[in-house]
N, C-alpha and C positions, 0 to 999 in steps of 0.2 A: 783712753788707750790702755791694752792692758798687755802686760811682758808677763810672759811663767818663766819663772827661774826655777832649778834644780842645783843640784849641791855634791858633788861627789863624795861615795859613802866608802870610802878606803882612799887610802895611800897610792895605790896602782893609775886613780885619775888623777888626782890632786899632783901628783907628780910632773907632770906636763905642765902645769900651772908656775911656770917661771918668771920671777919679774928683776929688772936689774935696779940696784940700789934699796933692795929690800930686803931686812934679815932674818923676815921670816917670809919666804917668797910664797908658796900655796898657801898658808893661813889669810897674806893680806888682797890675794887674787879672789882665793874664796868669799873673804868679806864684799870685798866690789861686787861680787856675783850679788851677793845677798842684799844688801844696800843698794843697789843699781846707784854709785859714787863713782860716776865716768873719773873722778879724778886720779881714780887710784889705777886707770889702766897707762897715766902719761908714759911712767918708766917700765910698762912693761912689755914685752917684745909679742910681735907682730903673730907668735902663732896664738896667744892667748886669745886672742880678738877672732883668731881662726877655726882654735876649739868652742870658745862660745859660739858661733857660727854653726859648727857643726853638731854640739849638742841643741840647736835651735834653741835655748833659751832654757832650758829645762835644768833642774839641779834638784838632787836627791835631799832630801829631809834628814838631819843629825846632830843635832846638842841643843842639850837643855841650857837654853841661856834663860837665869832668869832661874826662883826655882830655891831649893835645900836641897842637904844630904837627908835622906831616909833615914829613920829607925833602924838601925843594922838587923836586919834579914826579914824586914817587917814587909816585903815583900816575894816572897818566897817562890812563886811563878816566875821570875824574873829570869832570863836566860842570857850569859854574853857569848855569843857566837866568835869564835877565832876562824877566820876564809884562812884560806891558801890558794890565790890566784893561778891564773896557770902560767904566770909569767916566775913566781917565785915570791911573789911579795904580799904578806901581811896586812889584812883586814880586820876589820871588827864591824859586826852587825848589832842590833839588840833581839831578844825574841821574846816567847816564852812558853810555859809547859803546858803541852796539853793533856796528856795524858804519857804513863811512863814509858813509854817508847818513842812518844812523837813531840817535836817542838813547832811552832808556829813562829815565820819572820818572813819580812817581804821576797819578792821574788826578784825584785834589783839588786837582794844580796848574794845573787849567783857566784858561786865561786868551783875550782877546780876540785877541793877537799873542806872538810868542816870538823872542829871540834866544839861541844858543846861543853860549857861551863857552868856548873849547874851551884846553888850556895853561897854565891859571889856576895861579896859587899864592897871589901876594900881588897882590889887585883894584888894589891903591895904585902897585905900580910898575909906570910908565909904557914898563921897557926890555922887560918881557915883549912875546915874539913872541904873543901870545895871536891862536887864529881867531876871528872874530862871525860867523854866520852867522845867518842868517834860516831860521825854521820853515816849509817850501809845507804842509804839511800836520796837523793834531792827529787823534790814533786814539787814544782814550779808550776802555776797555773797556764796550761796549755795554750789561753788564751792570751795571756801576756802579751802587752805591747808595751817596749821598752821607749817608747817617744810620747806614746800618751799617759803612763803610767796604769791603765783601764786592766782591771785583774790581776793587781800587785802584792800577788799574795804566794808562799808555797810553805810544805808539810815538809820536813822534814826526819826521816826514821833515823835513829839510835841503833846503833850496833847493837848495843845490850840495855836493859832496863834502868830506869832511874831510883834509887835507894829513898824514897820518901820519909822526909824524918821532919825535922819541927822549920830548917832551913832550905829543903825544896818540897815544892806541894805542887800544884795544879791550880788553874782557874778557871771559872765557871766561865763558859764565853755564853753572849745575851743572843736569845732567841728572837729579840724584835723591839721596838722602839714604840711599836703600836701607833706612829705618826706624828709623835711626839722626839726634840730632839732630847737626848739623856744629858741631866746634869751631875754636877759633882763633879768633874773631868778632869783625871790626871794622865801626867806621861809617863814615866820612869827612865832610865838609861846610863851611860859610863862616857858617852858621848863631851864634845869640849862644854867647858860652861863658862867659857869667856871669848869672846871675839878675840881679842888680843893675844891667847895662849893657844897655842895650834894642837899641843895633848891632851890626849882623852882625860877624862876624871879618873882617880884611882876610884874613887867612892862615889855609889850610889847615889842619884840625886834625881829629884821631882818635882815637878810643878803644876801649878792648877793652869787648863784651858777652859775655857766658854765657846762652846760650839753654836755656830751662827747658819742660818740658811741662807742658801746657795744653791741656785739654779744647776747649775754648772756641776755641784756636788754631788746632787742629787740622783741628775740624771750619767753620772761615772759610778756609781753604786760607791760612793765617798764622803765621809765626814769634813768640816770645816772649820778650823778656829781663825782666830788673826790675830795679832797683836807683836808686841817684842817679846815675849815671853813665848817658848817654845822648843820642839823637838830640831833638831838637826843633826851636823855629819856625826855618824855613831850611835847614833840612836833608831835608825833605821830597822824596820823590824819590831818594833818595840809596841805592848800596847797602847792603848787608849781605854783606859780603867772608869768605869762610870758607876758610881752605886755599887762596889765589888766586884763589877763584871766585866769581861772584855769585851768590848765594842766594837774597838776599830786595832789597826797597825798602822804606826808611823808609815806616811809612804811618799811623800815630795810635799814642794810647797812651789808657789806664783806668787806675784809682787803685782798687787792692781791696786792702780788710782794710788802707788806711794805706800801701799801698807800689805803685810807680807800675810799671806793666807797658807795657812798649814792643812795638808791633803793626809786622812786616813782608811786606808782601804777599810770597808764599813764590816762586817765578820755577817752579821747576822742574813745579809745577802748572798753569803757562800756554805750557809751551813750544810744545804747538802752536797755541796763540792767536797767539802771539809768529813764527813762521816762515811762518801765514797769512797774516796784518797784513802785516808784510814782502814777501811775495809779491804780495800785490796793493797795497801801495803804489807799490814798482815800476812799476807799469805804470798806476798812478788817471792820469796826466798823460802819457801816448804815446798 
């Protein structure tokens, strides 16, 4: 029998997720999600059982549990996306650079407004040169389905250009796999790195996947890893680094047969989605 969980990737879901006699209520809701530890729903109230219900099982991929802090700026593609929901409340996606106008992060990290943060290592210190820029544009893949996850990808334009210097650069993204799955496999991200702690990492941190086949993965134009080690809330968006190159984006995960399978929307499937977008983003504002 197999359950897909998903994982809400901002504040704005997680929020609903109340449980009583717990003191960190959305952090130990969320765990249950991810665990499927029916024990942890005893104390908690009747809409929680009501929201799992209606997100049908599904829960957004975010925190590197498992994993180190990076080389400070040794990954310089690396993007932390700030949302502005349209309710008022504060997100955080992962992404990263494509080129100086354009960022790449899933299309689950829809938000009302976007700043992008460009530099990042440690959010906490104040001497980082970090860029903020402002999103003119979101390019959500048209196809997107928010229940299957199927096309979990979108562009996003930069008001103004990115300043490339030794701490933001770009990444090659992979033209093809040749049928072969790619190894070396990392995540990156600012997402939690402890079950137990409900906030984000100040710093940078990464861990190695092994991507597995997968019927299922295959035919969603989707990468696959498993284990406890992995992407989740806040890390959404984020690459799948293989051999220096990006491969996939963080994008959900399912829990089959007792063991958690991490979903990446696969890049090389959408290239020329990706160089269309681009192309006529360019020119949406001349």
């Amino acid at each position: 029998m197999q359950t897909t969980q998903t994982l809400p990737s901002d504040s704005s879901t997680r929020k609903y997720l109340k449980c009583e006699a717990v003191s960190d209520a959305s952090h130990r809701s969320s765990v249950a999600l991810l665990d499927s530890d029916l024990t942890m729903f005893i104390n908690c109230k009747l809409s929680v059982l009501m929201l799992v219900l209606i997100l049908g099982g599904q829960v957004y991929a975010g925190k590197i549990f498992g994993g180190n802090e990076v080389v400070p700026h040794s990954r310089p593609y690396m993007v932390l996306l700030r949302k502005v929901m349209s309710d008022g409340s504060i997100g955080h996606c992962g992404g990263f650079l494509l080129s100086e106008d354009f960022v790449m992060t899933a299309a689950h990290c829809q938000a009302k407004s976007y700043t992008v943060l460009l530099g990042v290592h440690n959010v906490n210190n104040k001497n980082e040169k970090i860029q903020q820029i402002a999103v003119e544009q979101a390019f959500p893949h048209k196809d997107y389905n928010n229940s299957s996850y199927i096309n979990d990808v979108m562009l996003l334009k930069m008001s103004s250009k990115a300043t490339f210097n030794d701490n933001v650069k770009t990444i090659t993204l992979a033209s093809g796999d040749q049928g072969a799955l790619p190894k070396s496999c990392r995540i990156s991200g600012w997402g939690r790195k402890d079950r137990n702690i409900d906030n984000m990492s100040s710093k940078l941190r990464e861990v190695g996947v092994t991507l597995i086949n997968d019927e299922k993965c295959t035919k969603g134009n989707m990468y696959c890893s498993e284990g406890e080690n992995g992407p989740g809330e806040g890390d959404s968006g984020g690459p799948l680094v293989c051999d220096q190159k990006a491969y996939g984006l963080v994008s959900h995960n399912r829990v089959e047969n007792h063991t958690k399978v991490y979903m990446y929307t696969k890049i090389p499937d959408y290239k020329d989605w990706i160089n269309i977008t681009q192309h006529n983003g360019k020119f949406s504002y001349m």
